[in-house]
Every structure is written in C-alpha cells, then in structure tokens.
N, CA, C and O atoms as a GROMACS GRO file, in nm:
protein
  344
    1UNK      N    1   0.081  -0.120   0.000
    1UNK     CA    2   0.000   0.000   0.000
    1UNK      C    3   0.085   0.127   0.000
    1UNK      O    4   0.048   0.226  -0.062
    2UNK      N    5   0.216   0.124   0.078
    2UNK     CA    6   0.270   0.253   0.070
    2UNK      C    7   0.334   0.268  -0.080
    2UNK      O    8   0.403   0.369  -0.093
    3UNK      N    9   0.326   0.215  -0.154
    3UNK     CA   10   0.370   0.211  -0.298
    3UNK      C   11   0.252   0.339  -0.360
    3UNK      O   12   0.280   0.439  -0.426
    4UNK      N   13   0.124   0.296  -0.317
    4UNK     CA   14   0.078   0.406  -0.379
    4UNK      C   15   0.071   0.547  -0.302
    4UNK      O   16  -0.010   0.633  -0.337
    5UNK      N   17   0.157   0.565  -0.202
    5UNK     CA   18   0.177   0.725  -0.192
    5UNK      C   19   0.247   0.775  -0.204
    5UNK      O   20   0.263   0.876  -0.134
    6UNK      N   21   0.336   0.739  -0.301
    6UNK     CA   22   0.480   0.771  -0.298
    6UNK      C   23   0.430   0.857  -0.455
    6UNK      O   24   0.345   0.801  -0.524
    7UNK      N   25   0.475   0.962  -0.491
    7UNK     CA   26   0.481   0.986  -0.640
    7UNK      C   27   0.521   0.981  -0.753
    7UNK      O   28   0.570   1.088  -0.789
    8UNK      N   29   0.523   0.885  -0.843
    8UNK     CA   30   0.572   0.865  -0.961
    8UNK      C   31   0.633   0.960  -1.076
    8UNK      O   32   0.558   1.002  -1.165
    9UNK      N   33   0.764   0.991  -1.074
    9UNK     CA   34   0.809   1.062  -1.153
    9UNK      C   35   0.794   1.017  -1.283
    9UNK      O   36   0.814   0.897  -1.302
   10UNK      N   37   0.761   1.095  -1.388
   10UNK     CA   38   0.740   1.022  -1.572
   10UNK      C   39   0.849   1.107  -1.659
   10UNK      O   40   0.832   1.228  -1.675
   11UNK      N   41   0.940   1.053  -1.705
   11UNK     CA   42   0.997   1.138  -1.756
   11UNK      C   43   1.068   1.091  -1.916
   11UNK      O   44   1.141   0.993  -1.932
   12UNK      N   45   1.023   1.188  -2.028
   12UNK     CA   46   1.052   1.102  -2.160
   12UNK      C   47   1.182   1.140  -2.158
   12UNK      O   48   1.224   1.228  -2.082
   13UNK      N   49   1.265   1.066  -2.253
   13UNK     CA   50   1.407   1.048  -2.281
   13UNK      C   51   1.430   1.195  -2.380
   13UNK      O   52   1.408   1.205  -2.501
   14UNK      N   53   1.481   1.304  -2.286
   14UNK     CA   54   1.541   1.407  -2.477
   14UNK      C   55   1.598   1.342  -2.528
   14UNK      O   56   1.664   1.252  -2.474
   15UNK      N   57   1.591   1.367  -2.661
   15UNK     CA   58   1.675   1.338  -2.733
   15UNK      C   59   1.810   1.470  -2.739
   15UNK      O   60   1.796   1.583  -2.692
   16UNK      N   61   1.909   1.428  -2.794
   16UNK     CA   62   1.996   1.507  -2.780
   16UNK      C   63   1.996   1.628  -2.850
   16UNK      O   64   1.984   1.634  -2.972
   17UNK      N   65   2.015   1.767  -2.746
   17UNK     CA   66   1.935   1.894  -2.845
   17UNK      C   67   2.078   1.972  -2.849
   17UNK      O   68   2.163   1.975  -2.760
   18UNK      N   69   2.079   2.012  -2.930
   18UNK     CA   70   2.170   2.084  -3.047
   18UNK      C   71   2.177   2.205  -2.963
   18UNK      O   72   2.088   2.246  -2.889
   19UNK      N   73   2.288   2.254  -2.982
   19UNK     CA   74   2.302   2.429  -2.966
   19UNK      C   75   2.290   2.486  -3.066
   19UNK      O   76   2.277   2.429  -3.174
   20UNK      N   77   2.294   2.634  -3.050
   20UNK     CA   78   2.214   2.702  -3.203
   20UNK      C   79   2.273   2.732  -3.256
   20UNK      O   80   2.232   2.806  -3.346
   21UNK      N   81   2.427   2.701  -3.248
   21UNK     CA   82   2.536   2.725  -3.354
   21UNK      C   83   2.499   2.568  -3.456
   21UNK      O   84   2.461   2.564  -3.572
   22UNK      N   85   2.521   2.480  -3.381
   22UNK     CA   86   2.435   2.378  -3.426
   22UNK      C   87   2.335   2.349  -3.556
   22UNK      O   88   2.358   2.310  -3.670
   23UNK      N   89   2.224   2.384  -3.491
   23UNK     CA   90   2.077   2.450  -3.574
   23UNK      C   91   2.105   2.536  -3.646
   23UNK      O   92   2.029   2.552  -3.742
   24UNK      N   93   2.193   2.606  -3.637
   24UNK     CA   94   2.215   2.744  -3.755
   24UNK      C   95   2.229   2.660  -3.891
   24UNK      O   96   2.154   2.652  -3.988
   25UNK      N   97   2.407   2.577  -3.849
   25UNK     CA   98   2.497   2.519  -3.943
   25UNK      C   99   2.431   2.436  -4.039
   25UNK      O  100   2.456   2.449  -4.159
   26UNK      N  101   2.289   2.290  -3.968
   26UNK     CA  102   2.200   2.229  -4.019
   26UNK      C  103   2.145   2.323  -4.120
   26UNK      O  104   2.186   2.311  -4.236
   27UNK      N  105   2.065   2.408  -4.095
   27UNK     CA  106   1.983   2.482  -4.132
   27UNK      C  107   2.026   2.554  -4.265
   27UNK      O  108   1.968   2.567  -4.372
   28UNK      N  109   2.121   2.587  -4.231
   28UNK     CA  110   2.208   2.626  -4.365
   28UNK      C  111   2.206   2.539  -4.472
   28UNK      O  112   2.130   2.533  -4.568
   29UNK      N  113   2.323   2.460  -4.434
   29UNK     CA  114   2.348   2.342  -4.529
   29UNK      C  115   2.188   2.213  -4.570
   29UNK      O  116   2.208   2.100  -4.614
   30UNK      N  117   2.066   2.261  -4.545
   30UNK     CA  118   1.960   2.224  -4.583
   30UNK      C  119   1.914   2.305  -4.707
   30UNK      O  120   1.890   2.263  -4.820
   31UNK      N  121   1.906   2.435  -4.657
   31UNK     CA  122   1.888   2.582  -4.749
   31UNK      C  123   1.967   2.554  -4.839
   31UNK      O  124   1.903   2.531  -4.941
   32UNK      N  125   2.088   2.544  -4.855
   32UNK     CA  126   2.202   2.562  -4.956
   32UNK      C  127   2.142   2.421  -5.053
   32UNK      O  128   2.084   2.435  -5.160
   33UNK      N  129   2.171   2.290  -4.990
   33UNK     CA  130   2.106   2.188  -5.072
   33UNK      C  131   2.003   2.216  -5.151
   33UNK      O  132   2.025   2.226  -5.272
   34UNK      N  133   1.915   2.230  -5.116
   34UNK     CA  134   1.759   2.235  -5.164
   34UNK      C  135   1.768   2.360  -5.310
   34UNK      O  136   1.692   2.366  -5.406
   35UNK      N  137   1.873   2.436  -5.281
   35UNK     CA  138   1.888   2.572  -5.399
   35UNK      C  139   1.900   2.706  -5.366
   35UNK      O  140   1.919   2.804  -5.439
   36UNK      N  141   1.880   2.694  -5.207
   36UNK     CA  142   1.769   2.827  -5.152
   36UNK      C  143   1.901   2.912  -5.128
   36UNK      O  144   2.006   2.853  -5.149
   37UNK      N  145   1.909   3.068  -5.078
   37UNK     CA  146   1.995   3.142  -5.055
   37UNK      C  147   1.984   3.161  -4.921
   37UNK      O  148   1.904   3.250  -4.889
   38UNK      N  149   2.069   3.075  -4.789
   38UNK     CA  150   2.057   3.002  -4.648
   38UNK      C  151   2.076   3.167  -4.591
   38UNK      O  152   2.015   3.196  -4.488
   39UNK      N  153   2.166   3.279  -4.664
   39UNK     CA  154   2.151   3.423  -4.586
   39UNK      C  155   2.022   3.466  -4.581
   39UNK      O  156   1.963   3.489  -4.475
   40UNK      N  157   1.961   3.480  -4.721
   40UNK     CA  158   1.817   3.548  -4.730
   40UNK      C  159   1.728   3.490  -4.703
   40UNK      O  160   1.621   3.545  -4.680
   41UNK      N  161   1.742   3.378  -4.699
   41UNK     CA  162   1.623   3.261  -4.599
   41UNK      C  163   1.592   3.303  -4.471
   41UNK      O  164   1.484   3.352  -4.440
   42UNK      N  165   1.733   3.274  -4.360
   42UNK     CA  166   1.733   3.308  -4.249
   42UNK      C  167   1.729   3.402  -4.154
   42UNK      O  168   1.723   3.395  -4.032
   43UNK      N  169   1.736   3.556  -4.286
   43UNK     CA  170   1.731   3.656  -4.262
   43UNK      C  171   1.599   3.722  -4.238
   43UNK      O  172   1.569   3.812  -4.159
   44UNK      N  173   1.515   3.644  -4.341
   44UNK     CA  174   1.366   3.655  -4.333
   44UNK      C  175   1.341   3.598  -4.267
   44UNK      O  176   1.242   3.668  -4.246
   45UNK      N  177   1.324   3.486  -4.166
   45UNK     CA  178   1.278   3.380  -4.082
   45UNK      C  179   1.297   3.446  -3.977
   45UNK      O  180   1.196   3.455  -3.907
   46UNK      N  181   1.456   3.534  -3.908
   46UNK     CA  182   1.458   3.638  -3.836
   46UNK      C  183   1.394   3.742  -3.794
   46UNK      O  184   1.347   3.770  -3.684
   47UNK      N  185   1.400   3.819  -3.931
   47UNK     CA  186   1.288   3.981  -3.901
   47UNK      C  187   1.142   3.889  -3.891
   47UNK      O  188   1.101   3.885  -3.775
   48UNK      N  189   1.066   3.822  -3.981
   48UNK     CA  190   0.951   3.826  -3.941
   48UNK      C  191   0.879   3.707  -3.867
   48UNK      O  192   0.765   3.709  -3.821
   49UNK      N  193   0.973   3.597  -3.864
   49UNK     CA  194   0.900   3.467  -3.726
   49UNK      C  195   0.854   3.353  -3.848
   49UNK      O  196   0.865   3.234  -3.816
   50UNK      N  197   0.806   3.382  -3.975
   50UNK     CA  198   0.779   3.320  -4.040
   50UNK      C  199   0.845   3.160  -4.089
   50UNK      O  200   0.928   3.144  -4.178
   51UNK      N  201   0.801   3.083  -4.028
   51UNK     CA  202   0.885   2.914  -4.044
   51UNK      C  203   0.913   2.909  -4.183
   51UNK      O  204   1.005   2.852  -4.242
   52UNK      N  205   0.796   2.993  -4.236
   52UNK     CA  206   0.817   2.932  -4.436
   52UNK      C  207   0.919   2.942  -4.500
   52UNK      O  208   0.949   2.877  -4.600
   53UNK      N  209   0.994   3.044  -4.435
   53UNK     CA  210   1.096   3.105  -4.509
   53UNK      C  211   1.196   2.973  -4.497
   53UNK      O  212   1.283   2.955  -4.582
   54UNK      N  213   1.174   2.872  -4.371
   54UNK     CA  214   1.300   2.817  -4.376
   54UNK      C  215   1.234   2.660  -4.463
   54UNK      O  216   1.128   2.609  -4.426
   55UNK      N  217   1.287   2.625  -4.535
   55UNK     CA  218   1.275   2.491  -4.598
   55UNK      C  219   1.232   2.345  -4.501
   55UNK      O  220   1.306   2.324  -4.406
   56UNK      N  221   1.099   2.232  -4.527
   56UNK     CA  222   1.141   2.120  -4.398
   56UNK      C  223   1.236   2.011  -4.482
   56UNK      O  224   1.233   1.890  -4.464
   57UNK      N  225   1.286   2.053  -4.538
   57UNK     CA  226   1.377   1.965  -4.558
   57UNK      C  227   1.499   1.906  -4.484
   57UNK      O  228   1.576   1.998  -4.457
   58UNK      N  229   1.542   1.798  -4.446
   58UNK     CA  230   1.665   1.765  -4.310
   58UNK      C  231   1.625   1.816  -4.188
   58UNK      O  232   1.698   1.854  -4.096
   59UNK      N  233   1.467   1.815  -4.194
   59UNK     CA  234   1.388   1.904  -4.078
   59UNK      C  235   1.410   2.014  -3.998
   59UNK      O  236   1.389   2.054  -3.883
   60UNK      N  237   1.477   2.055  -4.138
   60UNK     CA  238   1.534   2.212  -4.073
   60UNK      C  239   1.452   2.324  -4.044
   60UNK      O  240   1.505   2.422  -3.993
   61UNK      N  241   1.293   2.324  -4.078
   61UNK     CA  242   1.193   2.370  -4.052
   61UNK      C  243   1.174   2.357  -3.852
   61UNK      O  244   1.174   2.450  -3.771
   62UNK      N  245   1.160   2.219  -3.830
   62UNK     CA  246   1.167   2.182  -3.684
   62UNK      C  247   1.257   2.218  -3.609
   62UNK      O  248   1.220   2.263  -3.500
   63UNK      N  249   1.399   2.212  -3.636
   63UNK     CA  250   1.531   2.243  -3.564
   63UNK      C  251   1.559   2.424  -3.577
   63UNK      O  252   1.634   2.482  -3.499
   64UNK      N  253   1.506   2.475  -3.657
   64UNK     CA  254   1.491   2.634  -3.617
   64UNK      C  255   1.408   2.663  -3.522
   64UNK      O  256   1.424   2.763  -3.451
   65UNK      N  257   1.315   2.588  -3.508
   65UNK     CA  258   1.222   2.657  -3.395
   65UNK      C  259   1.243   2.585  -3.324
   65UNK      O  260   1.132   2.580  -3.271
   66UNK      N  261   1.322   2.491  -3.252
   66UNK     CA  262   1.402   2.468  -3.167
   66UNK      C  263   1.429   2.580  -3.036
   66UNK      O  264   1.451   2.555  -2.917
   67UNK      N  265   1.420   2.684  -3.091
   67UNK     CA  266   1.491   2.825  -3.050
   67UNK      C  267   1.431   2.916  -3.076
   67UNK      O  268   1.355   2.928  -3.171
   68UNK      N  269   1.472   3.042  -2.945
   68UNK     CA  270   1.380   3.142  -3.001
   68UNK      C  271   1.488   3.224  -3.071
   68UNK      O  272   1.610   3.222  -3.084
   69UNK      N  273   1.378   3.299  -3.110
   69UNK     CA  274   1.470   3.404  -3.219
   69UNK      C  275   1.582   3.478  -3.198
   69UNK      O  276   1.679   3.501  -3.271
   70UNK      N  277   1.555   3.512  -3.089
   70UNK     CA  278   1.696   3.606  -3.009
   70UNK      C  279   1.794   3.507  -2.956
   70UNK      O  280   1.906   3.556  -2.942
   71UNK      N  281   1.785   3.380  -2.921
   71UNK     CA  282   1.857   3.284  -2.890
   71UNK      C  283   2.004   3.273  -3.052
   71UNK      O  284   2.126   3.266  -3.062
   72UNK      N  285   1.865   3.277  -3.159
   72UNK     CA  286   1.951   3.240  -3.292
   72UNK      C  287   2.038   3.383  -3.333
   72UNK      O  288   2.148   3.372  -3.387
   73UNK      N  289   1.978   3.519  -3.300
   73UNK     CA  290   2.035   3.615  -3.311
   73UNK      C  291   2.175   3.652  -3.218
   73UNK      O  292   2.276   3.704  -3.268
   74UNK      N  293   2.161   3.618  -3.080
   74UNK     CA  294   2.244   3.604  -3.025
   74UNK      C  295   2.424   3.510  -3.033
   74UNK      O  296   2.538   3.528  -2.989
   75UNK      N  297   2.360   3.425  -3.107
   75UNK     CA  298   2.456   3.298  -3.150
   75UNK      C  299   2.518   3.388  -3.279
   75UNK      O  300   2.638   3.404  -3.299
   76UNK      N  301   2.420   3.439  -3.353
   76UNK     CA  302   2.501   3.547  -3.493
   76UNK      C  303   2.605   3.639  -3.432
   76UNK      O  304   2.725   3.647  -3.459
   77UNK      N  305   2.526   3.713  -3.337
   77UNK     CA  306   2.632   3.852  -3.305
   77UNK      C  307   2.734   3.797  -3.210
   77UNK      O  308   2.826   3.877  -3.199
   78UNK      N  309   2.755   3.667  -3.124
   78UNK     CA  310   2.875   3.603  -3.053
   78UNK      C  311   2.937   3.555  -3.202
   78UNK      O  312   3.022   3.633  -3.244
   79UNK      N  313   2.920   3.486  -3.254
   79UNK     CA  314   2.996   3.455  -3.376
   79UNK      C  315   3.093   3.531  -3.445
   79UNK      O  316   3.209   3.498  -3.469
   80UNK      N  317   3.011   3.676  -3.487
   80UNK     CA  318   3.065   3.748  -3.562
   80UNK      C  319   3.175   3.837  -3.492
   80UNK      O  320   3.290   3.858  -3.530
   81UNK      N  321   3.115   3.881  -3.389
   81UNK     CA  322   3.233   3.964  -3.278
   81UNK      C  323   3.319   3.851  -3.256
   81UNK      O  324   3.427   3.909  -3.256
   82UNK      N  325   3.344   3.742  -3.240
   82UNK     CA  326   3.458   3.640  -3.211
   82UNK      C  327   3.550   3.616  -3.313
   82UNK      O  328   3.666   3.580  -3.293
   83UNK      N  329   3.479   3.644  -3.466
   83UNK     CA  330   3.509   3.625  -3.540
   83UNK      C  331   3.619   3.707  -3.576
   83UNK      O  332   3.726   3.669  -3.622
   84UNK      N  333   3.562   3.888  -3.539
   84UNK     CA  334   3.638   4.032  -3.607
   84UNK      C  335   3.758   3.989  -3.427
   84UNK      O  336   3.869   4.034  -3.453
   85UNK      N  337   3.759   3.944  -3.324
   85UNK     CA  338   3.873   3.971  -3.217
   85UNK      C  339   3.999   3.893  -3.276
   85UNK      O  340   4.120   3.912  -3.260
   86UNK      N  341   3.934   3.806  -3.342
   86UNK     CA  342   4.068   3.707  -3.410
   86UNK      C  343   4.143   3.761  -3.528
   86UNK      O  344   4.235   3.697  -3.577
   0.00000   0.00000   0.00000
C-alpha cells in the first residue's frame, strides 16, 4: 500500500538537443542543398518569425524553432564579434 503514496516521476528520454550554432549550421546546409539562398532565408525567418521562409527539408523547418529568435540572433552577433577579435 505505501507504494501508492509515494509519487511517480514520468519522464521522456530528450533526445539530444543541439546548440544554435548547431541548428544554424544544419539549417544552412539544408537551405544551400535544396537551392535556396541560407543568408536570405534566415534573414527573413529572423525579421519576421515566419517558419516558411526556412525549408522542412533535413527538418530544418523543426530544428529552427528549436529556439527562439533572439537565442539564434544572439549565437550570430557572438559569432561574428569572435570572429572580427581574431
């Protein structure tokens, strides 16, 4: 009986989640495959939230919204400033 007062934790397995340097790099190299231009894709997916802009192909549709937007913006402007200190 004391089995049932105890509380049962449920917990699904993550799967292993990417950082958004990560998700960027995917995301790209999906865009680029498919034909698409992965700057002006992601640039639009940026300013306006719109998923369409990004392709589901290599489910790079899913793995952008992974993240919020400022998460992915943030990962741009650490990039690029790391980029110009070197």
């Amino acid at each position: 009986m004391d089995q049932f007062n105890d509380t049962m934790r449920f917990q699904l397995e993550n799967p292993v989640s990417l950082n958004a340097h990560d998700i960027l790099m995917s995301v790209y190299a999906s865009l680029k495959e498919k034909g698409y231009d992965p700057i002006n894709q992601i640039v639009g997916y940026l300013l306006s939230g719109d998923p369409t802009y990004i392709t589901s192909y290599g489910n790079a549709r899913y793995l952008i919204r992974q993240l919020e937007r400022d998460e992915l913006l943030e990962e741009l402007v650490r990039s690029y400033v790391l980029d110009q200190e070197q």
